[in-house]
N, C-alpha and C positions, 0 to 999 in steps of 0.2 A: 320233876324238875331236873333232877340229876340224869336221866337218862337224853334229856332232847340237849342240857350242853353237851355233854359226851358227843353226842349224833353230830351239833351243829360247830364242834370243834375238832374232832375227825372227819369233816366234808373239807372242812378249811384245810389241814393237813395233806389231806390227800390229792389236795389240786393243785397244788406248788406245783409239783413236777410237769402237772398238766399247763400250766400258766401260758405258754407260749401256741398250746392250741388251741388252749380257752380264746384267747387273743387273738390267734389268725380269724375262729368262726367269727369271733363278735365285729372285728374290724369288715372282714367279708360280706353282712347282711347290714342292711340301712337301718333295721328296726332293731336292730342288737346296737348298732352302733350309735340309737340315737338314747338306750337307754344306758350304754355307758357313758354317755355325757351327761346324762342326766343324776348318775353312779356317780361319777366325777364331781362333778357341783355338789354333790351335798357327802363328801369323802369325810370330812369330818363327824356325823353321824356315826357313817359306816365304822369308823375308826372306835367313836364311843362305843358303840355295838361290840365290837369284838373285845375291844378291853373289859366292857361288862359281863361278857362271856368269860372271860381268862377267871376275874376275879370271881366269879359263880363258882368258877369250876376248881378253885383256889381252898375256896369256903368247902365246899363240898369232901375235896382231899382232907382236908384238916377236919373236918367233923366227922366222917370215917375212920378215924385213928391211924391213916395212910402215913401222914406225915411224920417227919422225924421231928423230936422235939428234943432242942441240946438242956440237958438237966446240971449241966456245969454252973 
């Protein structure tokens, strides 16, 4: 479990910078562009999606002993 958020949270990272050629291809082809509207209409999902990912991978750090814990 901890290895495929890592995987599907460094895919998300790493396409930032790509964003804008992700966008030209999918704008450019009809069948990219009909499942970005389709991506679009249900954005709210997507959106749960990833926050459920962040928090996975939240959970994950902290049961690792990764995280700091303030003992003050």
């Amino acid at each position: 479990m901890g290895n495929i958020t890592v995987a599907i949270l460094t895919a998300i990272v790493n396409s930032f910078g790509q964003l804008p050629i992700i966008r030209n291809g999918v704008l450019s082809n009809g069948v990219n562009a009909l499942t970005l509207q389709l991506v679009w209409g249900q954005r709210a999902e997507l959106i749960i999606f990833i926050v459920d990912i962040v928090e996975c991978a939240k959970e994950l750090f902290n049961a690792n002993g990764s995280g700091s814990v303030n003992a003050s």
